[in-house]
Steps between C-alpha positions, in 0.01 A plus 500: 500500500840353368743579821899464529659415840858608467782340643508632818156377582459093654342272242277432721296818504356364181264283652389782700385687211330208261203758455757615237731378251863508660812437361873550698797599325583167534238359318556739151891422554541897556725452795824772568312749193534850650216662579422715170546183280252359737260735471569495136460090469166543670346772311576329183322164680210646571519482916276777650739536848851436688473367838864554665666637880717693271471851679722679215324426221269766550792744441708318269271488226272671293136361474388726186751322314318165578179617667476099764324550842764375808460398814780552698469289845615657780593229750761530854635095351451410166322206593211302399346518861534906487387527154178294555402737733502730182251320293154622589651823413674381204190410387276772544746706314551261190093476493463876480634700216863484440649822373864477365812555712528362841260471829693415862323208690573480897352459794343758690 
């Protein structure tokens, strides 16, 4: 599964998720696109999910028009500590299947 890490996310998550292949923003030189071009840029690059903290998203854009699974982290400090605490759930969800639009992630 070919995942993107968007800005907002640390780098270092990647390692975290090395069952996978992860890219950041960063890495395919996408940084400041808005978030339709984004999703745009990653359809057309085959990636099969968005993982962001970017709690709009979900109504700012319109997944039929490009149908990519996101998982929106839902985190009180955007933080690596407080996102690894997300991963075994992270996880789970990116191993089950993935339906388009976008899928909240937070603690319980």
């Amino acid at each position: 599964m070919k995942l993107l890490l968007d800005e907002n996310i640390p780098n270092p998550l990647k390692k975290e998720l090395s069952d996978f292949d992860v890219f950041t923003v960063q890495d395919q030189d996408w940084q400041g696109k808005e978030n339709g071009e984004l999703l745009k840029l990653m359809f057309e690059n085959n990636f099969d999910a968005l993982i962001t903290a970017d709690k709009n998203l979900q109504s700012q854009q319109n997944f039929k028009t490009y149908p990519i699974p996101v998982s929106v982290l839902n985190v009180p400090r955007l933080t690596y500590k407080h996102i690894l605490e997300l991963i075994p759930k992270l996880k789970e969800i990116l191993n089950t299947d993935l339906k388009p639009g976008s899928v909240v992630i937070k603690n319980n």
